[in-house]
C-alpha positions in Angstrom: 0.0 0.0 0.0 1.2 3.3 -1.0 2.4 5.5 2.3 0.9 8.9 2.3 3.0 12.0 1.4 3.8 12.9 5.0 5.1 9.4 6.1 7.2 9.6 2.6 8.7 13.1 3.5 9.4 11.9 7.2 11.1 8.8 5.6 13.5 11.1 3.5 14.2 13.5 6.2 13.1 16.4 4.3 10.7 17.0 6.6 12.9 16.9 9.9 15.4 19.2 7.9 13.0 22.4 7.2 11.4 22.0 11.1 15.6 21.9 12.2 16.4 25.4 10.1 13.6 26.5 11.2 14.4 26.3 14.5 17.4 27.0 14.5 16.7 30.6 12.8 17.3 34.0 15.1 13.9 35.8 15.9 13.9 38.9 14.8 12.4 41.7 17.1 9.6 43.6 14.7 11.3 46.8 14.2 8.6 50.1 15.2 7.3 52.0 12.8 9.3 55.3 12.2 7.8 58.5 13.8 6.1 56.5 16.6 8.5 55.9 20.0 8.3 51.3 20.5 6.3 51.0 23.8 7.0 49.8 26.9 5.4 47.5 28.8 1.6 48.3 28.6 -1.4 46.7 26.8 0.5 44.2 24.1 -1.3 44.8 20.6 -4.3 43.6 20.3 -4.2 40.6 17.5 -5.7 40.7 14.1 -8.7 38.4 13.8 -7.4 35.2 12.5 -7.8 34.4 8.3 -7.5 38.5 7.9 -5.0 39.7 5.8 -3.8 43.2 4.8 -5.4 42.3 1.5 -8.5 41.4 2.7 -8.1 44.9 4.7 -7.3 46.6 1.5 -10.2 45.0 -0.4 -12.7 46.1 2.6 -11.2 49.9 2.0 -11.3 49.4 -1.4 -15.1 48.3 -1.1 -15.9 50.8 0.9 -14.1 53.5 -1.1 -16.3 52.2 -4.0 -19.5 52.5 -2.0 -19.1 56.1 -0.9 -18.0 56.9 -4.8 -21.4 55.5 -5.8 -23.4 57.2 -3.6 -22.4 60.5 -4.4 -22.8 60.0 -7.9 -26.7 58.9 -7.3 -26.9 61.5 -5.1 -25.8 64.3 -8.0 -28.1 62.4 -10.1 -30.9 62.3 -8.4 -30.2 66.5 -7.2 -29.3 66.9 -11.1 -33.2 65.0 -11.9 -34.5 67.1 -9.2 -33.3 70.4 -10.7 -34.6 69.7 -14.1 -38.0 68.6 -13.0 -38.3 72.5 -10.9 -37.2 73.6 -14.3 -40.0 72.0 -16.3 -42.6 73.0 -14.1 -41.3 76.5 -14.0 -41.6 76.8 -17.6 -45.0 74.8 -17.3 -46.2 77.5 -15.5 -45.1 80.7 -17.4 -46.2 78.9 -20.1 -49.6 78.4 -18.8 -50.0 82.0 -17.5 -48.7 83.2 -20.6 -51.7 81.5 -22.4 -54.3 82.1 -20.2 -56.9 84.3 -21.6 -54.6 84.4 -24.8 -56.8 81.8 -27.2 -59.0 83.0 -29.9 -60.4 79.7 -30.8 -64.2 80.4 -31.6 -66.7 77.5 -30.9 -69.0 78.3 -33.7 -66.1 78.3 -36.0 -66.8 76.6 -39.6 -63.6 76.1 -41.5 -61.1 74.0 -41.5 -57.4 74.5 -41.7 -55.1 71.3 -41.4 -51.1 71.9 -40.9 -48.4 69.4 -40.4 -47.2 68.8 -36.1 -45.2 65.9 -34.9 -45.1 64.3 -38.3 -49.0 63.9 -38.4 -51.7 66.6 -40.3 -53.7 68.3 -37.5 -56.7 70.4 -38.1 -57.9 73.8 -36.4 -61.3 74.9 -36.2 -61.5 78.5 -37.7 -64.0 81.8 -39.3 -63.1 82.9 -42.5 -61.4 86.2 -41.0 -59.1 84.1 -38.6 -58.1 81.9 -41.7 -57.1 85.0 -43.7 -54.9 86.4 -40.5 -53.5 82.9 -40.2 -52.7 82.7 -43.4 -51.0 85.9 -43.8 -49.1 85.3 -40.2 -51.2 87.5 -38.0 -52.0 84.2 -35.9 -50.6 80.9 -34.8 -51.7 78.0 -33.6 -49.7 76.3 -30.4 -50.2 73.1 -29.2 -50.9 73.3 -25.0 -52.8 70.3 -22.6 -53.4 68.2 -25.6 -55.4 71.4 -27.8 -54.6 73.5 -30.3 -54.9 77.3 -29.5 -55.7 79.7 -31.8 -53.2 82.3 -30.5 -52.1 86.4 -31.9 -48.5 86.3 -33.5 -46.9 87.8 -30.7 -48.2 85.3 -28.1 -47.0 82.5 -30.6 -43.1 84.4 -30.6 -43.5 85.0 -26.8 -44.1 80.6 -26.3 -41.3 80.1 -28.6 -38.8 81.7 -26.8 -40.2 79.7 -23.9 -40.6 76.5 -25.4 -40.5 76.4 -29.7 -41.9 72.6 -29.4 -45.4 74.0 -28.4 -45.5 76.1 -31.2 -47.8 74.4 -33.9 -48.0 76.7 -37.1 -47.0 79.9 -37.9 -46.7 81.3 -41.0 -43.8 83.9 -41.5 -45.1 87.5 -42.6 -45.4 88.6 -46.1 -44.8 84.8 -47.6 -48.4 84.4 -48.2 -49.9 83.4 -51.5 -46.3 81.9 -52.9 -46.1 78.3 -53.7 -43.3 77.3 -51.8 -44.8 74.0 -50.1 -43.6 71.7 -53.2 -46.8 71.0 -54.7 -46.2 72.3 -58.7 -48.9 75.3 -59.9 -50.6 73.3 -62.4 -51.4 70.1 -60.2 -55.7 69.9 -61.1 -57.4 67.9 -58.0 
């Protein structure tokens, strides 16, 4: 039967040779660390947990480094989210009181006028005076709480400088009556 590896290395002696150097090696006193004066007598250092290295030390700071790094980048997130969502109901609101009392939709209106917003055709109800100022640019229609808004020219600049996505149509001044929207003059429908 095969002898296990210990009883083959206390056969050969190698075994009784590293436990002899070992013994008979000079202890070495742990030098102190510089700056600090080495104690005497007192309270002997208190011991390291057993299985604790300075690695796993290391990887604790390391861990912990990490941690604290984390949090304060969710926490400038969340203050940067914060910020943006005061702005948006800032403008939400001077947008609102800029609009309020501001709409000249007409609820016996009888014509229609369709523009392009978002990529889809939308349609405003309108007289036959307001489609004539619309036309020419004296009006503009801006897109607020899911409605369009009939709205004076300078209301319509004053909500672009706010916010140009809620502006829905408005024509530009003196360009009215030129075929400039691609379809060619003699098209018959």
């Amino acid at each position: 039967m095969a002898d296990s590896l210990r009883d083959q290395l206390l056969k050969s002696g190698i075994v009784k040779q590293v436990q002899q150097d070992r013994a008979h090696e000079p202890k070495r006193p742990t030098p102190a660390s510089p700056g600090k004066p080495a104690r005497k007598g007192g309270k002997p250092h208190a011991a390291r947990p057993s299985g604790q290295s300075q690695q796993d030390i290391d990887l604790a700071k390391a861990y912990a480094l990490r941690a604290r790094t984390e949090a304060r980048e969710r926490q400038r997130i969340e203050r940067e989210a914060a910020e943006q969502a005061r702005l948006r109901r800032e403008r939400k609101l001077r947008i609102q009181q800029l609009l309020d009392g501001q709409a000249l939709n007409k609820a016996d209106a009888d014509q229609v006028r369709n523009f392009e917003y978002a990529g889809k055709i939308r349609r405003i109800h309108v007289d036959a005076t307001q489609l004539a100022a619309l036309n020419a640019g004296e009006l503009g229609v801006v897109q607020h709480a899911g409605r369009y808004l009939l709205v004076s020219r300078d209301t319509a600049e004053q909500l672009r400088e706010l916010d140009a996505n809620h502006v829905a149509l408005l024509v530009a001044p003196g360009t009215a009556g030129t075929d400039d929207d691609g379809v060619p003059d003699d098209l018959m429908w």
